[in-house]
N, C-alpha and C positions, 0 to 999 in steps of 0.2 A: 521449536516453532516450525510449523509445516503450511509453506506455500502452496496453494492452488489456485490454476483458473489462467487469464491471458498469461500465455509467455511473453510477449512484449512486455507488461507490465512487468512481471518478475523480474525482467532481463535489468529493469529500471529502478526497479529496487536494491537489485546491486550493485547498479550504478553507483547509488547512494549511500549504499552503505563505506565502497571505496571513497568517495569523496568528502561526504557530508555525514557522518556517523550518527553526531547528536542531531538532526536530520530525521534521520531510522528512528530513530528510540522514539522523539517527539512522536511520528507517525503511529508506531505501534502503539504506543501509551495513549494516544488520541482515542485509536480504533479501539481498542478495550473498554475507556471507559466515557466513550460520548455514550448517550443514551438511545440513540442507533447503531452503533458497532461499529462505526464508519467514519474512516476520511479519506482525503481528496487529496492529490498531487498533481505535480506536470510533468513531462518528462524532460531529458534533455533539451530539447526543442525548446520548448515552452509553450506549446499550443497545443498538445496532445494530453487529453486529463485523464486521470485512472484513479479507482475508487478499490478503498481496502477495505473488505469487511471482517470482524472477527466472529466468530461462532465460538460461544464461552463453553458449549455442548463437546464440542469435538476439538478444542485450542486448534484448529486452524483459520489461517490468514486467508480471505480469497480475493483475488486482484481481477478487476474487469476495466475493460475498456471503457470510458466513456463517448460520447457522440459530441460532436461541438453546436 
C-alpha cells in the first residue's frame, strides 16, 4: 500500500493505525470499494477532515486536506 499527498493527513493515518487499527482497515476497505474511491476522516482534533482516495490504476492511497 503506497501513501501520497498531505503529510498532515498521513501523519493521521498512523495515528490510527497505532490506536485504532480496525479503524484503518474499515478506512481502506471504504476507500476501495465506495463507488467514488473515497472516504472521510478527522483527525485527532476532531475538526480537521481529510479524504482518502484509492486509484485501483496505480493501488495508491491519496490523502488531502479538506476545508471546513
Amino acid at each position: 500500500m503506497k501513501l501520497v499527498g498531505d503529510n498532515e493527513g498521513i501523519e493521521e493515518l498512523k495515528n490510527i493505525k497505532e490506536n485504532n487499527l480496525f479503524y484503518l482497515k474499515y478506512l481502506i476497505k471504504e476507500a476501495e470499494t465506495s463507488l467514488n474511491r473515497t472516504a472521510e476522516f478527522k483527525g485527532k482534533d476532531g475538526k480537521q477532515k481529510y479524504k482518502i482516495s484509492y486509484n485501483p490504476m496505480t493501488r495508491e492511497f491519496a490523502v488531502e486536506k479538506l476545508t471546513s
